[in-house]
DSSP file (Angstrom, degrees, kcal/mol; ACC not computed):
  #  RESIDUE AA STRUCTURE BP1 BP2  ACC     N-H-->O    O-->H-N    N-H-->O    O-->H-N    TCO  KAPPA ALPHA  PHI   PSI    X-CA   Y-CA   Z-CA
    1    1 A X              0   0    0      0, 0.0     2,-0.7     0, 0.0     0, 0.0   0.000 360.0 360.0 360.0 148.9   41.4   46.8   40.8
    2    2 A X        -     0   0    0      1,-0.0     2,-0.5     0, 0.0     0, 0.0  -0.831 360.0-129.4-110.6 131.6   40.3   43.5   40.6
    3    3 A X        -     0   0    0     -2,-0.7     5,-0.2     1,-0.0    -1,-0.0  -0.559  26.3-127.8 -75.6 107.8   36.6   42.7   39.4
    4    4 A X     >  -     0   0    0     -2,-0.5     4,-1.0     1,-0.1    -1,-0.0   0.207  24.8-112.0 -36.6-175.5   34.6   40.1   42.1
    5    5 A X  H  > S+     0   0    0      2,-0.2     4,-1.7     3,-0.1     3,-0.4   0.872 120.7  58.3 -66.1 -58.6   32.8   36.7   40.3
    6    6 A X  H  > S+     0   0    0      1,-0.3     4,-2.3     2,-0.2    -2,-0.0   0.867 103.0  46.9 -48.9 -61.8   29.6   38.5   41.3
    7    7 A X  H  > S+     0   0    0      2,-0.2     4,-2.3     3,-0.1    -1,-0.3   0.758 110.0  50.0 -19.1 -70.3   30.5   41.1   39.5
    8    8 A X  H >X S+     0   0    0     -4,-1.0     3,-1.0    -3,-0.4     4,-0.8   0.941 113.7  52.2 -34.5 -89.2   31.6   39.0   36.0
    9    9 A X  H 3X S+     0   0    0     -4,-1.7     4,-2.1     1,-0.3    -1,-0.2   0.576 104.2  53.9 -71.7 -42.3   28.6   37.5   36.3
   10   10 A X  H 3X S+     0   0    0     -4,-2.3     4,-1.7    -5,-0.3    -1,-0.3   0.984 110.7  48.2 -27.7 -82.1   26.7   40.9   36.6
   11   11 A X  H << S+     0   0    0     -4,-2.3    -2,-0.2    -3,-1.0    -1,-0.2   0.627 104.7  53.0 -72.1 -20.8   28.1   42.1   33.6
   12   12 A X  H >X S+     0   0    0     -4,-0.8     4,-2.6     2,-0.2     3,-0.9   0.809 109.9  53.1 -56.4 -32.8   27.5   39.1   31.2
   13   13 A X  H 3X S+     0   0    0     -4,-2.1     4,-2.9     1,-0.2     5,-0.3   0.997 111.4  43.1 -51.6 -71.7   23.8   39.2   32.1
   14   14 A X  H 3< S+     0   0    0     -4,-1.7     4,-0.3     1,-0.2    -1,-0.2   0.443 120.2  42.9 -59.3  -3.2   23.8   42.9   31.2
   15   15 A X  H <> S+     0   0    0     -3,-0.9     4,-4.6    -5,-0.1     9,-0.2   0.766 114.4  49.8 -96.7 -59.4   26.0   41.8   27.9
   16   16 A X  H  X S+     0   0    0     -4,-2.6     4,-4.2     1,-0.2    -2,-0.2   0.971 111.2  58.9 -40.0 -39.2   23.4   38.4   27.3
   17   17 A X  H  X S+     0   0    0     -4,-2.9     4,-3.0    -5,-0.4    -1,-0.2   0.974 105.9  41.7 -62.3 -37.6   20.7   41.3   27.7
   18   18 A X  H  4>S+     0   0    0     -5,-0.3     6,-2.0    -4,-0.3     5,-1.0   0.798 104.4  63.7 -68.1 -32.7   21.8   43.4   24.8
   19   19 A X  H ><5S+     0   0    0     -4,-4.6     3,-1.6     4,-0.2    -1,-0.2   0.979 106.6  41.9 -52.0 -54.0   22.2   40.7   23.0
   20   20 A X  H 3<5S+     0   0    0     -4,-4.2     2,-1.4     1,-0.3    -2,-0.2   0.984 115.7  50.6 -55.3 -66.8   18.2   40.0   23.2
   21   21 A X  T 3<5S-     0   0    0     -4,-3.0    -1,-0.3     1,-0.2    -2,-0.1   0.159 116.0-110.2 -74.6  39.5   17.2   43.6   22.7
   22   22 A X  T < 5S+     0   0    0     -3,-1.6    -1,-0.2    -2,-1.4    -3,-0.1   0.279  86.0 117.8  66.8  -2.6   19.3   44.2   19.6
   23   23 A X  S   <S+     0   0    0     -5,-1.0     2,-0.5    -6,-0.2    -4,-0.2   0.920  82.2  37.7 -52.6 -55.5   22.1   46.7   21.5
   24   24 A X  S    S-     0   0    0     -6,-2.0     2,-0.4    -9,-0.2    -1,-0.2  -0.900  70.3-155.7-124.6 115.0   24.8   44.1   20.6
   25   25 A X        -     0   0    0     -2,-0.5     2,-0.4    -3,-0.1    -6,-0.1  -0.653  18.4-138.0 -89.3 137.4   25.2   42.1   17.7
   26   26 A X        -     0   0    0     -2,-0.4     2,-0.3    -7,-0.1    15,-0.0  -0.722  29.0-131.2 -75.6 135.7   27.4   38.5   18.3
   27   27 A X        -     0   0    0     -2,-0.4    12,-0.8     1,-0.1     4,-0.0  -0.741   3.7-135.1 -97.7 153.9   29.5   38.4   15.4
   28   28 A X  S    S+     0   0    0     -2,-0.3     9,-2.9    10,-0.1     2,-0.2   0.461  89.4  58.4 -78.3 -19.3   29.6   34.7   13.3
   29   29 A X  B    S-A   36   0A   0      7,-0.2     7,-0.3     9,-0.1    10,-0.1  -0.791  91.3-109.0-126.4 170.2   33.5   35.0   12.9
   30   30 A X        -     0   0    0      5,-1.1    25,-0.2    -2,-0.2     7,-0.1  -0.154  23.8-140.5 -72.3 176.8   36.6   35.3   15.7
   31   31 A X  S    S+     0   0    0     23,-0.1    43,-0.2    25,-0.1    41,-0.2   0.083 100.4  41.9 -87.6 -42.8   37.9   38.5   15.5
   32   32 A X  S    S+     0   0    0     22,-0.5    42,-0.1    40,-0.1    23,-0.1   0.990 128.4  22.8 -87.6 -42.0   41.2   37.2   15.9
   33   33 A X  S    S-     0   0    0     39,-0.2    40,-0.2     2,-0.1    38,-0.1   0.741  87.8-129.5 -89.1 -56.5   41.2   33.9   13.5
   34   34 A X        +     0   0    0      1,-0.3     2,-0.1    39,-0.2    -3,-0.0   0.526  54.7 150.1  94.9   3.7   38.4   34.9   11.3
   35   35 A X        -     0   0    0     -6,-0.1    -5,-1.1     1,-0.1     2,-0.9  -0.566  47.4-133.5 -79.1 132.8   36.4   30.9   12.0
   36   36 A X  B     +A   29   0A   0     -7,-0.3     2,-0.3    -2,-0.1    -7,-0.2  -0.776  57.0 138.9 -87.5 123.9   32.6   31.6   11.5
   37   37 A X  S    S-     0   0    0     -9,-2.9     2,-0.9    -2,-0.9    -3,-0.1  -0.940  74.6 -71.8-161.5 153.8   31.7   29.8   14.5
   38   38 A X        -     0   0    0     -2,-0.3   -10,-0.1     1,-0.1    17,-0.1  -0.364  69.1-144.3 -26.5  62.9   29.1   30.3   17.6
   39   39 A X        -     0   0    0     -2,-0.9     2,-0.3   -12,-0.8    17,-0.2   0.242  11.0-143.1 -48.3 151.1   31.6   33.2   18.9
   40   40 A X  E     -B   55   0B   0     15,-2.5    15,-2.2    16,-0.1     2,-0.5  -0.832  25.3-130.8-117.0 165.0   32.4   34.1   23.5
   41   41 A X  E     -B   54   0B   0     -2,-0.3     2,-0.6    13,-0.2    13,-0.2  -0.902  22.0-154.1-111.1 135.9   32.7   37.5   24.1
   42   42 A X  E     -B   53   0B   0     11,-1.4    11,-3.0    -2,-0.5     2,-0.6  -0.941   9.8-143.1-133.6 152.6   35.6   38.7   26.1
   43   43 A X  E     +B   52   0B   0     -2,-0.6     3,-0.2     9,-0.2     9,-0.1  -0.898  17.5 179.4 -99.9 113.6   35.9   41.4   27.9
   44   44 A X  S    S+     0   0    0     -2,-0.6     2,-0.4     7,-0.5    -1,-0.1   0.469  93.1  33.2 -90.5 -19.1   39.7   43.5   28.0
   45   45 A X    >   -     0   0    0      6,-0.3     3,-1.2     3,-0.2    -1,-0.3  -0.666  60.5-170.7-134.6  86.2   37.8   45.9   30.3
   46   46 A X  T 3  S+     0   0    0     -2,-0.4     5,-0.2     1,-0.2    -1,-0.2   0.915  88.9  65.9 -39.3 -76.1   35.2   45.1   32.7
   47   47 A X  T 3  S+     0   0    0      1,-0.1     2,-0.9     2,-0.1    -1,-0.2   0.612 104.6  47.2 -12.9 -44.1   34.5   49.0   33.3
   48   48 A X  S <  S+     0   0    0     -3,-1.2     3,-0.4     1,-0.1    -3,-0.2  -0.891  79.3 173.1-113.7  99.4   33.3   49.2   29.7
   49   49 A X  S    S+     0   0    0     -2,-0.9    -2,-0.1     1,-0.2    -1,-0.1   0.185  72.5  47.5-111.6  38.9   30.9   46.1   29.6
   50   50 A X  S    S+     0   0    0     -4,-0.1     2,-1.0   -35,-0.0    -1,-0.2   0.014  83.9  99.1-150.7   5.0   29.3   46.3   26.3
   51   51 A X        +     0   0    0     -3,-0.4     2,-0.6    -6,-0.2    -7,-0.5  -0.655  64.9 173.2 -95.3  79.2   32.8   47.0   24.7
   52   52 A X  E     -B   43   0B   0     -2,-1.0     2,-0.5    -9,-0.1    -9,-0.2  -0.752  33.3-153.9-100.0 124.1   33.2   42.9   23.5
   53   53 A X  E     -B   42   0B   0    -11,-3.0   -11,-1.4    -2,-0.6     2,-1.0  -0.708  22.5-142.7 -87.5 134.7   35.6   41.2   21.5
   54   54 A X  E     +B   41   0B   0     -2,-0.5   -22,-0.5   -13,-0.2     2,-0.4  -0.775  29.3 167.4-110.8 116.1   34.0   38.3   20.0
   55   55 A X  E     -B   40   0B   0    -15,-2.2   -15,-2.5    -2,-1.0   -25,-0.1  -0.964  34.1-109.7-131.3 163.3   36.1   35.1   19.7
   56   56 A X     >  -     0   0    0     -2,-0.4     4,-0.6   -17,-0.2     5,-0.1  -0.059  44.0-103.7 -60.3 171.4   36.1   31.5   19.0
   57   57 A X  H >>>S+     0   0    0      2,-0.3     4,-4.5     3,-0.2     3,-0.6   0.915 113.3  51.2 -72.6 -62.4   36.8   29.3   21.6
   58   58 A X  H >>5S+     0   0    0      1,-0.3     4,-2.5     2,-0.2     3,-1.0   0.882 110.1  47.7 -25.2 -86.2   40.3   28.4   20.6
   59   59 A X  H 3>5S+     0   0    0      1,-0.3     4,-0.8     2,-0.2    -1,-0.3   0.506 108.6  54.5 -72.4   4.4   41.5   31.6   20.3
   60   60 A X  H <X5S+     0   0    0     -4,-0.6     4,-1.9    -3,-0.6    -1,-0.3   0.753 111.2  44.7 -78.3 -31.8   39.9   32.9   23.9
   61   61 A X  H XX>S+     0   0    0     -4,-4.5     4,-2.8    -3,-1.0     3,-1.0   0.923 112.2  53.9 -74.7 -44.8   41.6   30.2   26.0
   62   62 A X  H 3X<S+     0   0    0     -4,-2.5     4,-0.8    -5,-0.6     5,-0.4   0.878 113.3  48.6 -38.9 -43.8   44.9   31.1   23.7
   63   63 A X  H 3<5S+     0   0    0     -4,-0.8    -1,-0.3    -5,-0.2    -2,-0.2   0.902 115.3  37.0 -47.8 -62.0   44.0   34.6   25.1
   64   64 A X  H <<5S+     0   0    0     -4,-1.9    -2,-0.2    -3,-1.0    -1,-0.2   0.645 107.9  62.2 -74.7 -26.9   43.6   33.8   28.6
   65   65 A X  H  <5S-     0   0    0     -4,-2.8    -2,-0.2    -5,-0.2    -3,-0.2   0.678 120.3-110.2 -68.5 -27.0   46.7   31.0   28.7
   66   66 A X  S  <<S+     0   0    0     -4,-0.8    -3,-0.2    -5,-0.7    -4,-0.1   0.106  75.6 138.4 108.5 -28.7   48.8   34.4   27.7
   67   67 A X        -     0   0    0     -5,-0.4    -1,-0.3    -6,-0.2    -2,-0.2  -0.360  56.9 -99.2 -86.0 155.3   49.5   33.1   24.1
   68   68 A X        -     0   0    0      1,-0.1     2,-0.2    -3,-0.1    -1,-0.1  -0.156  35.7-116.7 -95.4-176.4   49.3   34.9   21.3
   69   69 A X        -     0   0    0      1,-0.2    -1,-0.1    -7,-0.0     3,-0.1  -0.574  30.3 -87.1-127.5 160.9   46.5   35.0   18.9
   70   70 A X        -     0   0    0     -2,-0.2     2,-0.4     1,-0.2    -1,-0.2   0.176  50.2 -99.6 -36.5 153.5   46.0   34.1   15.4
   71   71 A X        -     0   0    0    -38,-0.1    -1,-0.2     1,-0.1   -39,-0.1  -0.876  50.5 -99.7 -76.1 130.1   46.7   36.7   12.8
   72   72 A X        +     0   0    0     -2,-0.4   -39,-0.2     1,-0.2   -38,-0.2  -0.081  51.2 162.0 -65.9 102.2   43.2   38.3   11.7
   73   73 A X    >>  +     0   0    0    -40,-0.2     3,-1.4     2,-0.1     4,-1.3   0.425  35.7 120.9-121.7   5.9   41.8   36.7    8.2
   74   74 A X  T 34  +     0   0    0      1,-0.3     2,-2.1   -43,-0.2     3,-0.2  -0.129  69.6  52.6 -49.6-161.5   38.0   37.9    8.7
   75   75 A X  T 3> S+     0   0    0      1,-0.2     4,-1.3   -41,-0.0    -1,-0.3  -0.547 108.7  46.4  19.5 -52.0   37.9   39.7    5.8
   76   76 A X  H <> S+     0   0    0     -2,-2.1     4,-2.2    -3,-1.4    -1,-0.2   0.842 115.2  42.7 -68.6 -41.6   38.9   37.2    3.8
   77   77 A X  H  X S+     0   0    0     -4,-1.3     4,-2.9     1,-0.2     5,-0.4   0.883 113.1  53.3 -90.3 -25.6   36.6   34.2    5.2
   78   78 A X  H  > S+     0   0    0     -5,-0.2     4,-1.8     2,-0.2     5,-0.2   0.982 109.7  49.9 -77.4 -20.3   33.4   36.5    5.4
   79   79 A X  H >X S+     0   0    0     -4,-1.3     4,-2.3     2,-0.2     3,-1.2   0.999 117.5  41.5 -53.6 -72.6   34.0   37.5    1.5
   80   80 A X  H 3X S+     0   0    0     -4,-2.2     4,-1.9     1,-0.3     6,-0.2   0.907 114.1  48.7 -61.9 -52.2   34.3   33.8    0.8
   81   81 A X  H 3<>S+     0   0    0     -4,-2.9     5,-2.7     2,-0.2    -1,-0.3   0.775 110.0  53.5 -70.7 -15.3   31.3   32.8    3.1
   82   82 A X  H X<5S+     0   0    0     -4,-1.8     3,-1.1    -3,-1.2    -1,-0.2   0.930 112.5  47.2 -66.2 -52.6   29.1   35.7    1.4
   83   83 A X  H 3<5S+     0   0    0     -4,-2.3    -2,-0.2     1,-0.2    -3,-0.1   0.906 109.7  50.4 -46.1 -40.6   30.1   34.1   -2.1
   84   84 A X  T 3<5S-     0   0    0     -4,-1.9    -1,-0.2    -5,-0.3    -2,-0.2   0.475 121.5-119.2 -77.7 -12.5   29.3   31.1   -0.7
   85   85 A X  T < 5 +     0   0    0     -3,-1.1     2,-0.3     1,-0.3    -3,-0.2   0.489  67.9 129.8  65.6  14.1   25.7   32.6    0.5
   86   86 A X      <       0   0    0     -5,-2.7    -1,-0.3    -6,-0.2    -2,-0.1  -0.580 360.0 360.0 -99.3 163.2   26.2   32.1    4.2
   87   87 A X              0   0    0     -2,-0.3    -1,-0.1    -3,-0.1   -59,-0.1   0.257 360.0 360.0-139.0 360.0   25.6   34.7    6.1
């Protein structure tokens, strides 16, 4: 079934909203990449709209073009950005 624009749009307000009241933390790093960067949230399920994969920009269009995505080095860069004292 295919989800309207109205819809999308629905459920990123109700995502934006969780963000504000503390429900849903944006994570600092891709999920897929591991880059601490200003993260988008994507959605694999509209039905479940608070279930968010948080990625860099990069890897979301890569996501949405069909191509595949980075192999997963968070671990690695938030250990180094912790050393580092960023948070």
């Amino acid at each position: 079934m295919a989800i309207t624009a109205k819809e999308r749009r629905a459920i990123h307000f109700q995502v934006s909203l969780a963000i504000q009241r503390g429900e849903l933390v944006r994570s600092r790093h891709c999920e897929s990449c591991g880059r601490r960067t200003r993260t988008q949230g994507h959605h694999d399920d509209y039905t479940k709209p608070l279930e968010v994969r948080w990625l860099c920009s990069s890897c979301h269009v890569r996501l949405h073009a069909g191509l595949p995505l980075l192999p997963d080095k968070t671990a690695a860069l938030i250990s180094r950005d912790e050393r580092r004292g960023w948070r």
